[in-house]
N, CA, C and O atoms as a GROMACS GRO file, in nm:
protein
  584
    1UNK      N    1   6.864   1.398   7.545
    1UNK     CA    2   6.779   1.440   7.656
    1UNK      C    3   6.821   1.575   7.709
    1UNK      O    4   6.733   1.644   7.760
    2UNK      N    5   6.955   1.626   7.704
    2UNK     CA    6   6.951   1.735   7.788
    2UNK      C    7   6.911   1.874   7.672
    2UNK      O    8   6.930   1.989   7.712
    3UNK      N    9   6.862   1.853   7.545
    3UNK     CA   10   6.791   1.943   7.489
    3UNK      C   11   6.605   1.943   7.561
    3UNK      O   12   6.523   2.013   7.500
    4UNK      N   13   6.579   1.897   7.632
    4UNK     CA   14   6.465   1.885   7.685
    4UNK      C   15   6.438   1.974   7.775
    4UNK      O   16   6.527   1.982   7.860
    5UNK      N   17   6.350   2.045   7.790
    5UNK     CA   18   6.271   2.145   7.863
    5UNK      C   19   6.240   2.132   7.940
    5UNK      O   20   6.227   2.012   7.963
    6UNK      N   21   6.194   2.229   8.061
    6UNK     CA   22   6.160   2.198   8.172
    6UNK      C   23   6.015   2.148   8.164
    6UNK      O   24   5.965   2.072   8.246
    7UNK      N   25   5.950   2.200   8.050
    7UNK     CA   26   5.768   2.194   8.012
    7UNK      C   27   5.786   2.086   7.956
    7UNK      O   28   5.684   2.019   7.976
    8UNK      N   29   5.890   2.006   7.871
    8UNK     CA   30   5.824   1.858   7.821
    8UNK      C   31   5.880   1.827   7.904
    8UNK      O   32   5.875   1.708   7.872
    9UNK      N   33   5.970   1.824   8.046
    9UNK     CA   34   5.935   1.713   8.164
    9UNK      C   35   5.858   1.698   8.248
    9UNK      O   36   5.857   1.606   8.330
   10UNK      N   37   5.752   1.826   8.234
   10UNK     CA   38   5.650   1.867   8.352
   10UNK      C   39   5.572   1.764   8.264
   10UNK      O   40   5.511   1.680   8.329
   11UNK      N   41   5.560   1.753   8.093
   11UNK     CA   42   5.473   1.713   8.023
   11UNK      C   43   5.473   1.564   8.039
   11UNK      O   44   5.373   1.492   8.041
   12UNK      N   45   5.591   1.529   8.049
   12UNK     CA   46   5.616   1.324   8.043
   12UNK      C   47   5.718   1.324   8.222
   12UNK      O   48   5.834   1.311   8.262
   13UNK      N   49   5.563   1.353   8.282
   13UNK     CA   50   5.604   1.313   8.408
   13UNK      C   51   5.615   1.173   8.426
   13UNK      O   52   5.552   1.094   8.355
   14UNK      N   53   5.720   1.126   8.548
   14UNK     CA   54   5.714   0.995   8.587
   14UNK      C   55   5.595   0.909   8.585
   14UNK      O   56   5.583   0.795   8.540
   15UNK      N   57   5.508   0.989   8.645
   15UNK     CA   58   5.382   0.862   8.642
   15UNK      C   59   5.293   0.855   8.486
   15UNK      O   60   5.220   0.767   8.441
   16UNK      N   61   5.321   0.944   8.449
   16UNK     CA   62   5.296   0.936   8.272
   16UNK      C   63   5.372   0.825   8.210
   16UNK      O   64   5.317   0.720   8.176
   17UNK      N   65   5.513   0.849   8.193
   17UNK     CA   66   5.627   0.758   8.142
   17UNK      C   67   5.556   0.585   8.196
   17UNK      O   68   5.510   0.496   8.124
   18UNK      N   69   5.570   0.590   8.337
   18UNK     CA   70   5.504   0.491   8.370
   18UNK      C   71   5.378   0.357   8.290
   18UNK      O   72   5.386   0.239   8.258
   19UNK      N   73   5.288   0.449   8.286
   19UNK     CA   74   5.177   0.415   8.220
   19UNK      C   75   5.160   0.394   8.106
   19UNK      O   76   5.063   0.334   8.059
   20UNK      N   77   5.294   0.461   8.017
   20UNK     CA   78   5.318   0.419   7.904
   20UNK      C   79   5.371   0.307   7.838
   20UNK      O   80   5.354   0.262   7.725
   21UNK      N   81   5.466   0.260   7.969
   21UNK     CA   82   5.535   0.202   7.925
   21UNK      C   83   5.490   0.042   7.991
   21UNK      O   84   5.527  -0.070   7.956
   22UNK      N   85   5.409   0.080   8.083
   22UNK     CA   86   5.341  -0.032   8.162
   22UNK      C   87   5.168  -0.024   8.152
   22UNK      O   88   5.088  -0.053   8.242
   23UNK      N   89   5.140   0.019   8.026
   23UNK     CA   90   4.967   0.045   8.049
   23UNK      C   91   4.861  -0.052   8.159
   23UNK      O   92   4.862  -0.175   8.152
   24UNK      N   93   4.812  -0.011   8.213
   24UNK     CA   94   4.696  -0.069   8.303
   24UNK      C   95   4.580  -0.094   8.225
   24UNK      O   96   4.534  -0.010   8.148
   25UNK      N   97   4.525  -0.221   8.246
   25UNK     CA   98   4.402  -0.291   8.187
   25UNK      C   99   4.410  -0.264   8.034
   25UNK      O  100   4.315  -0.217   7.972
   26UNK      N  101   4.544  -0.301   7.973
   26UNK     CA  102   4.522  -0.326   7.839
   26UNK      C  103   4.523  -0.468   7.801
   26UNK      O  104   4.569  -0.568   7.856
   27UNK      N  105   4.448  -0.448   7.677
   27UNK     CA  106   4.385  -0.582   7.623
   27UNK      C  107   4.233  -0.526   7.544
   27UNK      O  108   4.201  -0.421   7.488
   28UNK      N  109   4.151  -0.679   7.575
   28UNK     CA  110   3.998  -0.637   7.508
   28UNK      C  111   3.933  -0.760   7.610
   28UNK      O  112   3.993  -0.861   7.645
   29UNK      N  113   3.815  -0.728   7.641
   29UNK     CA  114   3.750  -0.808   7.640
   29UNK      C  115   3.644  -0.905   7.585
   29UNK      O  116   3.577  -0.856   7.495
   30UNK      N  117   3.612  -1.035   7.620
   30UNK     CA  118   3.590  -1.132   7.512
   30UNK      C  119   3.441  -1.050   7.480
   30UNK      O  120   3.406  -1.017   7.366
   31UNK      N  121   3.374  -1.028   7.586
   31UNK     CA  122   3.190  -1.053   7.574
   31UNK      C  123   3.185  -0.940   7.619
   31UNK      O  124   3.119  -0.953   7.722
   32UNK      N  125   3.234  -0.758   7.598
   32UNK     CA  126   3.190  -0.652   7.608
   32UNK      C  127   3.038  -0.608   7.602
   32UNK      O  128   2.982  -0.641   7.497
   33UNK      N  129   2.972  -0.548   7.680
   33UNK     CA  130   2.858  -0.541   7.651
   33UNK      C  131   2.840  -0.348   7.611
   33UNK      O  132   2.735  -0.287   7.632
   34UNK      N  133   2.948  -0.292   7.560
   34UNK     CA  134   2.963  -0.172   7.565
   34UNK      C  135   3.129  -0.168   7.498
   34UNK      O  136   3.223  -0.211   7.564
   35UNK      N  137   3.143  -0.121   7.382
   35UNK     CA  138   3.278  -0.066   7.301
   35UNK      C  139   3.229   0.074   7.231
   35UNK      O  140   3.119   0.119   7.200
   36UNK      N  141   3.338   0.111   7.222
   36UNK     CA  142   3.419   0.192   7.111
   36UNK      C  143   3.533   0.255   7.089
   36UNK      O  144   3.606   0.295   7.180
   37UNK      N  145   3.562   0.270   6.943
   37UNK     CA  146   3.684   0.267   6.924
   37UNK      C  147   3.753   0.433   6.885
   37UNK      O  148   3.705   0.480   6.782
   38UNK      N  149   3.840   0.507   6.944
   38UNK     CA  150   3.867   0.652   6.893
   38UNK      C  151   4.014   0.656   6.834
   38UNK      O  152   4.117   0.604   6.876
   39UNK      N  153   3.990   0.735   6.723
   39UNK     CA  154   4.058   0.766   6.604
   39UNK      C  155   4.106   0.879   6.617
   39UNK      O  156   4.016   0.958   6.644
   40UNK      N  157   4.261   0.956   6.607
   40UNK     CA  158   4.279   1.063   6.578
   40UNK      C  159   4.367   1.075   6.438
   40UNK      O  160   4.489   1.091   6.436
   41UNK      N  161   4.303   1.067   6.350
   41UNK     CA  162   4.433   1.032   6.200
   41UNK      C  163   4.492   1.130   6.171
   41UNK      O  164   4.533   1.140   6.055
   42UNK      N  165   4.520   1.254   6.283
   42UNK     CA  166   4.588   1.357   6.232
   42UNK      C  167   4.737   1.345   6.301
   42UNK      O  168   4.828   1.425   6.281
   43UNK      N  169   4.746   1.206   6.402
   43UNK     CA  170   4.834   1.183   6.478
   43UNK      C  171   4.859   0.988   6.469
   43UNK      O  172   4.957   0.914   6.479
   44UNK      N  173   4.751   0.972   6.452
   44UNK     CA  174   4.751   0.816   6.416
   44UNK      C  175   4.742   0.740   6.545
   44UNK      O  176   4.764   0.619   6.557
   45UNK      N  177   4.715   0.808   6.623
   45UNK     CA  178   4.637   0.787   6.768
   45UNK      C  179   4.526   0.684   6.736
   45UNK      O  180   4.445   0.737   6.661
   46UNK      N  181   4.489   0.550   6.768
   46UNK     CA  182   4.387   0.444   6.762
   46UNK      C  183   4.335   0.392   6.875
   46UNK      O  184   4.407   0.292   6.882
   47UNK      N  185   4.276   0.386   6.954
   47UNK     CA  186   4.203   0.329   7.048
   47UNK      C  187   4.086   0.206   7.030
   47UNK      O  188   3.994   0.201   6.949
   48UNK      N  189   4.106   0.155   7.088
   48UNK     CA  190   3.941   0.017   7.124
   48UNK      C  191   3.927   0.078   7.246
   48UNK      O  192   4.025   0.144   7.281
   49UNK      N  193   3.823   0.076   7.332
   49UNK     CA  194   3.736   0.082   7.438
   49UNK      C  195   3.653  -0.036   7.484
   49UNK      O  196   3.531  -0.036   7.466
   50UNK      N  197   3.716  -0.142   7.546
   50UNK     CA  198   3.556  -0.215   7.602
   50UNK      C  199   3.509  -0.226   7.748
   50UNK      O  200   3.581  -0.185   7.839
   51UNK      N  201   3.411  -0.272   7.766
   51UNK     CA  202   3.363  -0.231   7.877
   51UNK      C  203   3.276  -0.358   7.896
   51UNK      O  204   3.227  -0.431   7.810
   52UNK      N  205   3.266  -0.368   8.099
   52UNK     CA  206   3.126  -0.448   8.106
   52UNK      C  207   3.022  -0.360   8.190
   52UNK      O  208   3.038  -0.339   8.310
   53UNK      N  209   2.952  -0.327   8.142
   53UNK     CA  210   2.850  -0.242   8.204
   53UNK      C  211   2.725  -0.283   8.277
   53UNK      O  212   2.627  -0.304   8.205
   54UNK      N  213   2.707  -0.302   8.431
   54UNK     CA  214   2.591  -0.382   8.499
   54UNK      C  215   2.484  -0.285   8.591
   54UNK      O  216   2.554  -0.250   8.686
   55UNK      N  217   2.402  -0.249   8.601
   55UNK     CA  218   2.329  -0.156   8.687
   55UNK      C  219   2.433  -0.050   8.699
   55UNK      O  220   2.503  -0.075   8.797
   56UNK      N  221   2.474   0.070   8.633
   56UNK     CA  222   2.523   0.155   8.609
   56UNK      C  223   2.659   0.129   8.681
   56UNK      O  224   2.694   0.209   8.768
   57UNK      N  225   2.741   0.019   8.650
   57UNK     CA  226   2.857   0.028   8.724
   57UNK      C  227   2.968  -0.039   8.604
   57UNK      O  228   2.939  -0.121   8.517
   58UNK      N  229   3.065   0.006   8.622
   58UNK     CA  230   3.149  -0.030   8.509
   58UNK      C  231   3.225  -0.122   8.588
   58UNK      O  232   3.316  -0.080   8.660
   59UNK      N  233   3.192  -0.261   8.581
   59UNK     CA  234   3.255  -0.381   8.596
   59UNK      C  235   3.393  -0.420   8.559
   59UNK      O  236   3.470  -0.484   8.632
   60UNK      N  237   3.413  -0.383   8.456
   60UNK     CA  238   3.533  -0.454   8.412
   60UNK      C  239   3.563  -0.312   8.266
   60UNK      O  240   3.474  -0.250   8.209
   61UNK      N  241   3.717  -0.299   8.243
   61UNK     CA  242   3.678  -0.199   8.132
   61UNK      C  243   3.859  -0.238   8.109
   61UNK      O  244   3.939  -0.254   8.202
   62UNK      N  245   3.893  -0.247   7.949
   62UNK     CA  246   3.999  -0.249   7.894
   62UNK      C  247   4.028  -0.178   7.814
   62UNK      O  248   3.934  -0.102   7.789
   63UNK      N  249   4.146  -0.153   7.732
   63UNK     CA  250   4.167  -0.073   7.612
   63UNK      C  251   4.280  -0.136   7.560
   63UNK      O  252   4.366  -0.190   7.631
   64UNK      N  253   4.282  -0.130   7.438
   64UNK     CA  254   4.355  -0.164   7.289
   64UNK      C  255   4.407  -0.060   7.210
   64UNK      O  256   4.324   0.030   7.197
   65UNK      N  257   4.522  -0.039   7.147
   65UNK     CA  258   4.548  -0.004   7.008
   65UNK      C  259   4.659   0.045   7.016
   65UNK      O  260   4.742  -0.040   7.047
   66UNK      N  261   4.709   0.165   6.999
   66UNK     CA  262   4.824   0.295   6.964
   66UNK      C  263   4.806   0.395   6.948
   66UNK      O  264   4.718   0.451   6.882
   67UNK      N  265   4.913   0.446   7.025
   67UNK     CA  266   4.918   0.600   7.017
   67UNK      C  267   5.041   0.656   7.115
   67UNK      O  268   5.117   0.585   7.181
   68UNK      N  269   5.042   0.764   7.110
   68UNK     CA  270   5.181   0.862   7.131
   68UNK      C  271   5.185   0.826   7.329
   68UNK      O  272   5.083   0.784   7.382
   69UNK      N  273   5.274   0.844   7.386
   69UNK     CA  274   5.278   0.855   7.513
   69UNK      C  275   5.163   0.892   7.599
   69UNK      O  276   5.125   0.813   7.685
   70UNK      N  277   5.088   1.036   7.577
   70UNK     CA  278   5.038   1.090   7.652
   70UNK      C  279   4.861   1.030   7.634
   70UNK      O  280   4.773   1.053   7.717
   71UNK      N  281   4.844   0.951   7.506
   71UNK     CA  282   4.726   0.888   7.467
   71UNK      C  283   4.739   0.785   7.570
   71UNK      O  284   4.689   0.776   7.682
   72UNK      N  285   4.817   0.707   7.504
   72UNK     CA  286   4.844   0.559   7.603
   72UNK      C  287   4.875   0.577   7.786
   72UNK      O  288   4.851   0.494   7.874
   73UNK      N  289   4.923   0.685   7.796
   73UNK     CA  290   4.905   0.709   7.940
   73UNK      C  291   4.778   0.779   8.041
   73UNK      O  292   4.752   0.781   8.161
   74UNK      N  293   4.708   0.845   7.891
   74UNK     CA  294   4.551   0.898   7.940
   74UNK      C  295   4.486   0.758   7.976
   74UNK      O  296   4.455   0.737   8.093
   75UNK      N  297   4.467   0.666   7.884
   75UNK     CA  298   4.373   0.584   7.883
   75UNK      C  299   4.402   0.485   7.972
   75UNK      O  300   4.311   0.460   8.051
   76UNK      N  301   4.527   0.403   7.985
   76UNK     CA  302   4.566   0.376   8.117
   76UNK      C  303   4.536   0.408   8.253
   76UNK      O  304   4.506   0.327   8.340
   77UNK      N  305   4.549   0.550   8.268
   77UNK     CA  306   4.506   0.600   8.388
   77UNK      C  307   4.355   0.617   8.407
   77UNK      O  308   4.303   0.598   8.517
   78UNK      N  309   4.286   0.655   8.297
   78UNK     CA  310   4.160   0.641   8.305
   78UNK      C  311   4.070   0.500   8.331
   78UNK      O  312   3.968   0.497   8.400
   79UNK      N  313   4.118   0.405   8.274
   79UNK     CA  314   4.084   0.244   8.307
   79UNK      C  315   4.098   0.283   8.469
   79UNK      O  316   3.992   0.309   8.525
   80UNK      N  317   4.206   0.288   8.539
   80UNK     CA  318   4.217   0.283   8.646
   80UNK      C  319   4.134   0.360   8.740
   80UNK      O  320   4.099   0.317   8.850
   81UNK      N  321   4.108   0.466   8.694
   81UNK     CA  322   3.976   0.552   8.744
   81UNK      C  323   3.882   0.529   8.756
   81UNK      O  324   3.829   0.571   8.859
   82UNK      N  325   3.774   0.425   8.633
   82UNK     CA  326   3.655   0.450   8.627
   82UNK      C  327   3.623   0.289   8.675
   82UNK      O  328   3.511   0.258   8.715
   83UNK      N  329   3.723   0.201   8.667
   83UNK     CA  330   3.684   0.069   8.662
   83UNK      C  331   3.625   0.028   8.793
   83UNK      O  332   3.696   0.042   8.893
   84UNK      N  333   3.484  -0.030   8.807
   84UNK     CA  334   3.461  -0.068   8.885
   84UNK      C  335   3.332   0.055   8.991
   84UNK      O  336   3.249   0.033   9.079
   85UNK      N  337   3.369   0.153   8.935
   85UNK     CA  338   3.307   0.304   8.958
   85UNK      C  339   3.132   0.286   8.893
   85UNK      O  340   3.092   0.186   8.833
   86UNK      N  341   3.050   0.408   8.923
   86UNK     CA  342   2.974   0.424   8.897
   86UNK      C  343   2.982   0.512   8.745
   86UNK      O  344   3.047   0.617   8.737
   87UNK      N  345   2.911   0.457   8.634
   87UNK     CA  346   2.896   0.555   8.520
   87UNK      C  347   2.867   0.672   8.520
   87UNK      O  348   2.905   0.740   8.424
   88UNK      N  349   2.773   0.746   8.649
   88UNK     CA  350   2.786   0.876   8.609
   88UNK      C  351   2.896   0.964   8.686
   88UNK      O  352   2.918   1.082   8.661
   89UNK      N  353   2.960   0.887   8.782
   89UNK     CA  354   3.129   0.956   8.835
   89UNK      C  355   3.201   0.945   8.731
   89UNK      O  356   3.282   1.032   8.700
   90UNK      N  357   3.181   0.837   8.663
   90UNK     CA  358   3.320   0.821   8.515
   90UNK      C  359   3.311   0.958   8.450
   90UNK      O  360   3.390   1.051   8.433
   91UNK      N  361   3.132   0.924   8.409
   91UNK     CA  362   3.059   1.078   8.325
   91UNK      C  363   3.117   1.235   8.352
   91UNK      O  364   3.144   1.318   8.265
   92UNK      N  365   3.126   1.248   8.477
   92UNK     CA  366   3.175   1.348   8.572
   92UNK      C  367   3.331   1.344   8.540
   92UNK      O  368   3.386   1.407   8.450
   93UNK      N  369   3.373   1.284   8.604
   93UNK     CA  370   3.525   1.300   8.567
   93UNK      C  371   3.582   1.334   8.466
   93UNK      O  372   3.652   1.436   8.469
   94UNK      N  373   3.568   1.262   8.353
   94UNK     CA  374   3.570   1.296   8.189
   94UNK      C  375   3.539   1.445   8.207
   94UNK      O  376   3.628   1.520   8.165
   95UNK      N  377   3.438   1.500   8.256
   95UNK     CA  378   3.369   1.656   8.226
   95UNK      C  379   3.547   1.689   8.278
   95UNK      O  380   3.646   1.700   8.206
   96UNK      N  381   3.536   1.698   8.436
   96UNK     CA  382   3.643   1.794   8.504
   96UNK      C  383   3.746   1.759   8.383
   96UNK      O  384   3.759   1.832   8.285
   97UNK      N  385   3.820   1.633   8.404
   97UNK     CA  386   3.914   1.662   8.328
   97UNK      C  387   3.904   1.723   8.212
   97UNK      O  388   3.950   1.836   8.204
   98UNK      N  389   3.854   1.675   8.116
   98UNK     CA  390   3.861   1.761   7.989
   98UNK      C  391   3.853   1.919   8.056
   98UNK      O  392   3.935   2.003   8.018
   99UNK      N  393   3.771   1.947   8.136
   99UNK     CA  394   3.726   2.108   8.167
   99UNK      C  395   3.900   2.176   8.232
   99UNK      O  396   3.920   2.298   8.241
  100UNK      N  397   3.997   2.082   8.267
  100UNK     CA  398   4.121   2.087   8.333
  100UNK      C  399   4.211   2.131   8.169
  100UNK      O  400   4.263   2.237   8.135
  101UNK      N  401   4.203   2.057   8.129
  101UNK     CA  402   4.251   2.050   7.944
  101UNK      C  403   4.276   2.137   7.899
  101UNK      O  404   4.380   2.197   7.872
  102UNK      N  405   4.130   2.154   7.883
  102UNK     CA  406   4.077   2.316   7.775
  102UNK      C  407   4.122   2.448   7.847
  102UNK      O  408   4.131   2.549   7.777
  103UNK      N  409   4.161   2.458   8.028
  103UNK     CA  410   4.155   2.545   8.039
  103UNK      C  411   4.030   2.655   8.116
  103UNK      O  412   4.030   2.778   8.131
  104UNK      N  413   3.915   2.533   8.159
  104UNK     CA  414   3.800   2.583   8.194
  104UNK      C  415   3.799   2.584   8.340
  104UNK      O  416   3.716   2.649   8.403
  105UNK      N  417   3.906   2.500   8.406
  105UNK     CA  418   3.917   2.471   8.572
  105UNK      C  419   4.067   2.441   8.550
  105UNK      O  420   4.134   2.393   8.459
  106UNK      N  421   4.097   2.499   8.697
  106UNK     CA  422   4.223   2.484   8.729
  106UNK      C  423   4.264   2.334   8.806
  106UNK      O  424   4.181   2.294   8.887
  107UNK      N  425   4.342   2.279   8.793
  107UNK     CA  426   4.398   2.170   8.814
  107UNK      C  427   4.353   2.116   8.946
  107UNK      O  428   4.300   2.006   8.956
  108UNK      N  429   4.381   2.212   9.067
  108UNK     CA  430   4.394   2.210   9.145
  108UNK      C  431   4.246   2.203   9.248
  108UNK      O  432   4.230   2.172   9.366
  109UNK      N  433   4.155   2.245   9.147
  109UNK     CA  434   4.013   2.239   9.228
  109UNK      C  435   3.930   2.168   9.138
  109UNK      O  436   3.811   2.200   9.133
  110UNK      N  437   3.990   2.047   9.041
  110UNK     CA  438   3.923   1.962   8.970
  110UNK      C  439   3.899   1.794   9.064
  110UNK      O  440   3.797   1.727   9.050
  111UNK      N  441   4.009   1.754   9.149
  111UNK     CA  442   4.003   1.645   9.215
  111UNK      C  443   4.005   1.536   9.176
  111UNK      O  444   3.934   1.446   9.223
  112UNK      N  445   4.135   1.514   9.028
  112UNK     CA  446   4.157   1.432   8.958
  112UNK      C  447   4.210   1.283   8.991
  112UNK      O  448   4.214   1.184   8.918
  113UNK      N  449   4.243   1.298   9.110
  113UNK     CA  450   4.376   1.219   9.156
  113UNK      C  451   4.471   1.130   9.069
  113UNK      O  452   4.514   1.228   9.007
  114UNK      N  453   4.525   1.047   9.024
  114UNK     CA  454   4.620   1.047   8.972
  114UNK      C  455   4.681   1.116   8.817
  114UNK      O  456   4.790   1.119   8.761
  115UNK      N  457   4.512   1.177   8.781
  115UNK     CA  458   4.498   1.219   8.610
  115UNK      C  459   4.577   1.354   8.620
  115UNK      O  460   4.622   1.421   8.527
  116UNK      N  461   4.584   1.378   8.748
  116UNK     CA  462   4.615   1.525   8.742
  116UNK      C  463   4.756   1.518   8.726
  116UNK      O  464   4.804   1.628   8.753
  117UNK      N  465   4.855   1.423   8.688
  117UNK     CA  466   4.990   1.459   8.634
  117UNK      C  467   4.938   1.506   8.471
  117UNK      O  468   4.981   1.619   8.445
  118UNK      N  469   4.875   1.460   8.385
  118UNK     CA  470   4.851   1.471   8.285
  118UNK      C  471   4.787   1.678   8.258
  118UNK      O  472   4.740   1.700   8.147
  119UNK      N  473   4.791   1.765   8.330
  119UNK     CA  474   4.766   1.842   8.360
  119UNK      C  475   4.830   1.954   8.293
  119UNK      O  476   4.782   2.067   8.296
  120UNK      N  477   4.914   1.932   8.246
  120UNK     CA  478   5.058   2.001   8.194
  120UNK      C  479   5.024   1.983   8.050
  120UNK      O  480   5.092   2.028   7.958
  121UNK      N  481   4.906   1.911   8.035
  121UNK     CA  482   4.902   1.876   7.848
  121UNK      C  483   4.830   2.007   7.789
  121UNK      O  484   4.820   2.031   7.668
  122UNK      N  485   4.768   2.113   7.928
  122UNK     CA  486   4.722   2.198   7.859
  122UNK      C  487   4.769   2.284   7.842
  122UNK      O  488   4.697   2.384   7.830
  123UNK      N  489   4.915   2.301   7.832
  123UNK     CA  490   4.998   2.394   7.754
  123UNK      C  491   5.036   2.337   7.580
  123UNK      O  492   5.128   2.389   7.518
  124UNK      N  493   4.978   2.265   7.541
  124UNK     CA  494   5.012   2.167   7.441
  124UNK      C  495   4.861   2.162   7.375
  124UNK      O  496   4.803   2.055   7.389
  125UNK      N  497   4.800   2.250   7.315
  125UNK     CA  498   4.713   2.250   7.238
  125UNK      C  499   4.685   2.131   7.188
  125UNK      O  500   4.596   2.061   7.236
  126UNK      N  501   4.773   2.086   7.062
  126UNK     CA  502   4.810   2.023   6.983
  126UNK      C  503   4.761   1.865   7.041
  126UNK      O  504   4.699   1.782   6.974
  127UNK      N  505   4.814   1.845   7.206
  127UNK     CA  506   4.824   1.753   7.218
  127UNK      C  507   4.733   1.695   7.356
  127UNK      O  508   4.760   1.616   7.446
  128UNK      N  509   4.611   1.779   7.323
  128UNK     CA  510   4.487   1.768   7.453
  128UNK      C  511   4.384   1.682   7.359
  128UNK      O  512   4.279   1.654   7.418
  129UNK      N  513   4.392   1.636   7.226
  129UNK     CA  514   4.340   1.533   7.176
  129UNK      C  515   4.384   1.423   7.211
  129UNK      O  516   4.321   1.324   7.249
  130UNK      N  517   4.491   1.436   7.200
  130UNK     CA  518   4.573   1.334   7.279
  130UNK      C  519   4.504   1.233   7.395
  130UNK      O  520   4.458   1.119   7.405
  131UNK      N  521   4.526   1.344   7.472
  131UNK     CA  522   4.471   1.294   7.606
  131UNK      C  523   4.348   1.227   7.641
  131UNK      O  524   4.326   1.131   7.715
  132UNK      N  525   4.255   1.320   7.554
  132UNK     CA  526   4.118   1.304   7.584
  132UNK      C  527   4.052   1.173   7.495
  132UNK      O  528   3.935   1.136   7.509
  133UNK      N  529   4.169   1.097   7.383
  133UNK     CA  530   4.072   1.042   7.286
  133UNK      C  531   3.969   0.930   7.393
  133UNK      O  532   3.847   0.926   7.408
  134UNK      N  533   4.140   0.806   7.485
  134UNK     CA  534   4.051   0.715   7.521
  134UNK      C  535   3.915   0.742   7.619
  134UNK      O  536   3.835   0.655   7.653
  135UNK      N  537   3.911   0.880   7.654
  135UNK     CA  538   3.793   0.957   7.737
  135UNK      C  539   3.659   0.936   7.621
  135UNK      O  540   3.563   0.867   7.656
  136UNK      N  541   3.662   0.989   7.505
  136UNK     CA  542   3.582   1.010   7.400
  136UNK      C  543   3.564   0.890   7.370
  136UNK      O  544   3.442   0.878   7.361
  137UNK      N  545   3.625   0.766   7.344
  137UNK     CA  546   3.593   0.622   7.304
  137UNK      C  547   3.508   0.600   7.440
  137UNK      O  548   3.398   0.545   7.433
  138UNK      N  549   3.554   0.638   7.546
  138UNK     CA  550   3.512   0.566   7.668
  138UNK      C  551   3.347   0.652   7.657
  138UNK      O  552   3.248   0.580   7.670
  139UNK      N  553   3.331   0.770   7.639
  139UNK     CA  554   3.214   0.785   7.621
  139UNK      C  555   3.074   0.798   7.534
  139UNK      O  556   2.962   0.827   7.576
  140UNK      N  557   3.127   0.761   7.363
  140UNK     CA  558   3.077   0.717   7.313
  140UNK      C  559   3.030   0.559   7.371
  140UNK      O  560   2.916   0.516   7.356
  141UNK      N  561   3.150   0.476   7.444
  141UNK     CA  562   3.061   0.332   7.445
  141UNK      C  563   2.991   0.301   7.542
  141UNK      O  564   2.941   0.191   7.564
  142UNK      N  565   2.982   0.432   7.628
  142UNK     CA  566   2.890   0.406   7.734
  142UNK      C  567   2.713   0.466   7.647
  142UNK      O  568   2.601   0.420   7.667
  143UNK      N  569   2.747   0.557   7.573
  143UNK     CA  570   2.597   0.581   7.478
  143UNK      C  571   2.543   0.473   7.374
  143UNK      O  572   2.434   0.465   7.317
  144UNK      N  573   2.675   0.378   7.368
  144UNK     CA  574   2.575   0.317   7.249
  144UNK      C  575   2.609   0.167   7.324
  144UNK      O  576   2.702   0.157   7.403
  145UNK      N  577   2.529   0.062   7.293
  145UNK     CA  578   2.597  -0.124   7.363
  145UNK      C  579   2.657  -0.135   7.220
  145UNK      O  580   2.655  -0.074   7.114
  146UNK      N  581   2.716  -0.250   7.279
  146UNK     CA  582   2.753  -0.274   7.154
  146UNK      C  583   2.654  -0.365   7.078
  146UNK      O  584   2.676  -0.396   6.961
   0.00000   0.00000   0.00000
């Protein structure tokens, strides 16, 4: 550890580590009325996505599979975000953040609340797929039911 940087501790902040190691709303659910699953095989990053989706409100929403720290702590934190929320705030959020990611908005006037430790991933090219997959599962399965 003390070869570690000040940027990969900004990167595997506490509440990151956290979520990794304690993911929120993992699992699957039995009778999803809304999945999908995101793949990154250049990292071996795997995701499930399910969801219960009722008059545009995301009822209930879990996630499944593997992947590196900052995957498993995106999607974690994101369950915790959208669950229970309206689909087009989820819709929205996904935008800012990713738009936080890439580099298109600054952290600070995106209004992430807890996503915004994950913020630091956009010095990490490499590893803003990362972040974003269970976002991309989560919004493919809001376009298609299952």
């Amino acid at each position: 550890m003390n070869s570690t940087t000040a940027a990969e501790l900004d990167l595997y902040q506490d509440v990151v580590m956290d979520h990794k190691r304690a993911p929120r709303r993992f699992g699957t659910l039995p009778a999803p009325t809304h999945q999908a699953r995101g793949q990154n095989p250049s990292c071996g990053d795997d995701l499930q996505v399910t969801l219960n989706v009722a008059q545009g409100q995301i009822e209930d929403i879990r996630f499944s599979g593997q992947g590196c720290a900052i995957c498993i702590a995106s999607a974690s934190m994101m369950t915790e975000a959208v669950h229970g929320g309206d689909v087009a705030v989820a819709q929205q959020l996904h935008q800012r953040f990713r738009a936080v990611l890439t580099g298109e908005l600054e952290p600070e006037a995106a209004h992430l609340g807890k996503l915004i430790s994950l913020a630091g991933v956009r010095r990490y090219p490499g590893r803003i797929k990362c972040a974003l997959l269970g976002w991309h599962a989560l919004m493919h399965a809001l376009d298609e039911k299952s």
